[in-house]
C-alpha positions as MATLAB code, in Angstrom:
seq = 'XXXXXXXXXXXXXXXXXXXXXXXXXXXXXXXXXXXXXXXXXXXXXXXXXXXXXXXXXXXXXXXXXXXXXXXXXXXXXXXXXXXXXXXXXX';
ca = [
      -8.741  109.567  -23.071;
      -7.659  106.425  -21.781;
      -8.747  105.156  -18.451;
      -6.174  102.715  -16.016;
      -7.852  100.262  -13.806;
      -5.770   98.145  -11.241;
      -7.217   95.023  -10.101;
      -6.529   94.201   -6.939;
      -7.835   92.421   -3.521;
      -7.831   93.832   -0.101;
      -8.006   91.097    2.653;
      -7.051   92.896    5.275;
      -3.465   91.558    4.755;
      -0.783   91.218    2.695;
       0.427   87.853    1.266;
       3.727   88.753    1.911;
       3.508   89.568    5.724;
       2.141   85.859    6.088;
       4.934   84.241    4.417;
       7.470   84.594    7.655;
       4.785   83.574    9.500;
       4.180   80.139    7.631;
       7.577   79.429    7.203;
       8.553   79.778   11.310;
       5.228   77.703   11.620;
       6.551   74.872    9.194;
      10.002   74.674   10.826;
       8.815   74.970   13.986;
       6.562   71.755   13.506;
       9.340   70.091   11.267;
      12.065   70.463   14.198;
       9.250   69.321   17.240;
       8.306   65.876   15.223;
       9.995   63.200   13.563;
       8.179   60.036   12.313;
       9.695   56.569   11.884;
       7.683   54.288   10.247;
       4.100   55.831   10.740;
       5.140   56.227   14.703;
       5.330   60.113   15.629;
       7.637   60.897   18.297;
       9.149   64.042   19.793;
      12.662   65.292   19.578;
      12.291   66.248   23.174;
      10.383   64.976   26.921;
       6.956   67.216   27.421;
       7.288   68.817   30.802;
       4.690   65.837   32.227;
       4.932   64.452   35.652;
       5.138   60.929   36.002;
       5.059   58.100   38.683;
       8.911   56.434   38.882;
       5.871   53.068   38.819;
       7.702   50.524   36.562;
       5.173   49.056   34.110;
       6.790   48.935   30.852;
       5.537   49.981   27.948;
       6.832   48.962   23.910;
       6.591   52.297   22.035;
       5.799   51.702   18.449;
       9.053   53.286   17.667;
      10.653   50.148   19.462;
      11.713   51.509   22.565;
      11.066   50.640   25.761;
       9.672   53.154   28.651;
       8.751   52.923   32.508;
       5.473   53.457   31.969;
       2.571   54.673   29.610;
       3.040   57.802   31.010;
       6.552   58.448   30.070;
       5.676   56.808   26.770;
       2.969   59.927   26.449;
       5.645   62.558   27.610;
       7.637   61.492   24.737;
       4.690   61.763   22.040;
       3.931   57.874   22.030;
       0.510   57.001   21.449;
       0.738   53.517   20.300;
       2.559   50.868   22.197;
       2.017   47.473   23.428;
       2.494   46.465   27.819;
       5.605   45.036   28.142;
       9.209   45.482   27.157;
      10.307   45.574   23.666;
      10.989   42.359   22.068;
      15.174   43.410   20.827;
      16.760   40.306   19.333;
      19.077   41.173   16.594;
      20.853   38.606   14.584;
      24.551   38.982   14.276;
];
């Protein structure tokens, strides 16, 4: 008589129903942030209220915002007081 034994592994869950949810979780972050050189930024404004105060800020992606702030409602962490330095050579 011959015996058949299936290996197997109960989690709870299957493999498979996780998938969809790890792909819609990498595309979802993919789509939300880009990053340009090191500096993460977002493809779109938080919802943040901010002052209209003008204090400029240098974002580390080279653009310049009213205020750190708006710099935060945009993702930008790292940026310097003042306006960005933008001389280009012709």
């Amino acid at each position: 008589m011959f015996f058949k034994t299936t290996v197997f592994f109960d989690f709870g869950f299957s493999l498979l129903n996780l998938f969809p949810l790890l792909i819609f979780t990498l595309l979802l972050t993919v789509g939300c942030i880009s990053k340009d050189n090191g500096c993460v930024t977002l493809k779109s404004r938080k919802e943040i209220a901010c002052t209209k105060e003008y204090v400029p800020v240098c974002g580390c992606n080279n653009i310049t915002y009213s205020n750190k702030c708006e710099a935060g409602a945009w993702g930008i962490n790292e940026f310097n007081i003042g306006v960005c330095n933008t001389n280009y050579m012709d």
